[in-house]
VEXDREN-2710 file (C-alpha; in Angstrom, 1 decimal):
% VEXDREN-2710
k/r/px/py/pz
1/UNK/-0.3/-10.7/-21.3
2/UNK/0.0/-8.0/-18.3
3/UNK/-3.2/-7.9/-15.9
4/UNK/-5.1/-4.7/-16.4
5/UNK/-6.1/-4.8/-12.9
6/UNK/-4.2/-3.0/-10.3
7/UNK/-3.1/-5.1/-7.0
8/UNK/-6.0/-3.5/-5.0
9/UNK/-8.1/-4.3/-7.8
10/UNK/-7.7/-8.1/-7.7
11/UNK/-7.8/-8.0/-3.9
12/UNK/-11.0/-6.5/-3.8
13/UNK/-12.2/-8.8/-6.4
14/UNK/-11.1/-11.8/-4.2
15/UNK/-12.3/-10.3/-1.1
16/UNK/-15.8/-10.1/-2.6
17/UNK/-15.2/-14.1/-4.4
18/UNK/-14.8/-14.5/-0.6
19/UNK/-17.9/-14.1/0.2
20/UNK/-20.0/-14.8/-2.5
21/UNK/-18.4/-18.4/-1.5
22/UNK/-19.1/-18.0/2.1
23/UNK/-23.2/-17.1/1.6
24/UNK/-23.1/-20.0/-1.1
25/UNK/-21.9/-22.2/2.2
26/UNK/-24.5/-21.1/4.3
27/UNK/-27.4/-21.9/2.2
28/UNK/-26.1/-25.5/1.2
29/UNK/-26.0/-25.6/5.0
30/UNK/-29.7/-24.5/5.2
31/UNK/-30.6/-26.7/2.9
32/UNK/-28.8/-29.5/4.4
33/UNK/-30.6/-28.8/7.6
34/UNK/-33.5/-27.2/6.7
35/UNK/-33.3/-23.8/8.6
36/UNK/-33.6/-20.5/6.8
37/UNK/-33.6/-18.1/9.3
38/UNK/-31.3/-14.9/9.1
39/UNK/-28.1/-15.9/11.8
40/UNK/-25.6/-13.6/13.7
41/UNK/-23.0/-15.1/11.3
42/UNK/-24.7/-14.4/7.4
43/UNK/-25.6/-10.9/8.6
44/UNK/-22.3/-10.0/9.1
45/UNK/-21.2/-11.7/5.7
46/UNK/-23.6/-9.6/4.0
47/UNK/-22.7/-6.8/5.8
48/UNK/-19.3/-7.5/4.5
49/UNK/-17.8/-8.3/8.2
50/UNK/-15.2/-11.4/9.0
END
């Protein structure tokens, strides 16, 4: 069955997996240490920046 999506489509779909994955890292790693304080690094994964 052909994709529907277009290449930039998927990409950006990925890209945004990407992250989803990344924030879901950073909380098991507040959890793990019990410190929930907004970092450097998850505001620039929410602000969409590597």
């Amino acid at each position: 069955m052909p994709s529907r999506w277009h290449a930039s489509e998927r990409e950006t779909v990925r890209r945004q997996i990407g992250r989803v994955c990344a924030a879901a890292d950073w909380l098991e790693g507040a959890l793990d240490n019990g410190e929930f304080t907004l970092d450097e690094q998850l505001v620039q994964l929410l602000k969409g920046e590597e």
